[in-house]
Structure formats: structure tokens, C-alpha cells
Phi, psi and omega in degrees: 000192209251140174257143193242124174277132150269106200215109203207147167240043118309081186315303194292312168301321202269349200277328169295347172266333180284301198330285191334290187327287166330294183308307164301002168096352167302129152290099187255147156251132190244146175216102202303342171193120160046281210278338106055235148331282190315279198324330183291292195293338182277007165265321198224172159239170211216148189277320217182139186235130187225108196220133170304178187260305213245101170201169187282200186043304170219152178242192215253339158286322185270002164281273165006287182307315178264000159270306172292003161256017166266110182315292168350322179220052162310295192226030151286154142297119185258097179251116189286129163241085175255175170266333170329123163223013188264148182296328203271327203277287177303286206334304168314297188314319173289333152291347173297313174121027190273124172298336186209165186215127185216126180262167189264141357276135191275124198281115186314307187287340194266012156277350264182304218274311160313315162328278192268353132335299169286022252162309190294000000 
């Protein structure tokens, strides 16, 4: 399965996303905010980054923005799990380089399912 950065500064949100994740047979790795994140990916790699928006330090565009300028995550998929549903919002994300957009609260299986779509 796949190994996964997961990144919410929400605790109750990254756990419920590890459960999932975790259940399904993926190696997840957690990250309390952006910045984080970043320092984790410039040590290792990762199949897939599924990161909030909205956390303190670094947010989930400008984490996006600095994992795609990383030879490394170049062509990972990065899919944002927010509360973020305004068009001006994906837009950012999309600009960003974000592959996918799953707003909150978020249904485990149609979560499991974008993960391997994107992944495939």
C-alpha cells in the first residue's frame, strides 16, 4: 500500500484520517501544520500528501507550493482535506499544484476511493 503524509492541526481530524488510512493497509505519517510537513518531506518520501488548509505556521497552499518545488514531489499527488468549499479557494489549490480537493467533514469510504484513483 501506499506510504502517506497527513497533515491537520486538528489532532481529532489527523486521527481520523490515520484510522482510515491505517485500516486500509497505507503507512501514514502525521503532521501538525505545514511546516512540519515540509521538514518531514525534504527527509523522506511519500506516495501521496493529503493536508488542511488552514493551520498555523505554513497553511496547506503554501505547504503545496513548497513540496512542488521539490524535485521529489514534483508529480506526487497532493490532495487538500478542508473545510475550504469557496471557488476562489480551489482555485488557489489548483494553482498551487493540488491534485484533488475533499471538503469536511469527509466520508472514510469516498475518501479511500480518491486516494486510489490518484495513486493509480
Amino acid at each position: 500500500m501506499a506510504k502517506i503524509l497527513t497533515v491537520d492541526d486538528s489532532r481529532s481530524i489527523r486521527q481520523m484520517v490515520a484510522f482510515t488510512l491505517r485500516d486500509a493497509g497505507h503507512e501514514v505519517t502525521e503532521a501538525e501544520d505545514g511546516q512540519q510537513a515540509l521538514d518531514l518531506a525534504k527527509g523522506q518520501s511519500f506516495d501521496l500528501v493529503l493536508s488542511d488548509i488552514n493551520m498555523p505556521r505554513l497553511d496547506g497552499i503554501g505547504l503545496i507550493k513548497e513540496l512542488r518545488a521539490l524535485p521529489a514531489f514534483k508529480f506526487t499527488p497532493i490532495l487538500t482535506l478542508t473545510t475550504e468549499s469557496g471557488q476562489d479557494m480551489k482555485a488557489q489549490g489548483k494553482a498551487a499544484g493540488a491534485t484533488g480537493w475533499i471538503v469536511k467533514p469527509f466520508d472514510p469510504e469516498k475518501l479511500l476511493a480518491t486516494i486510489k484513483k490518484v495513486l493509480n
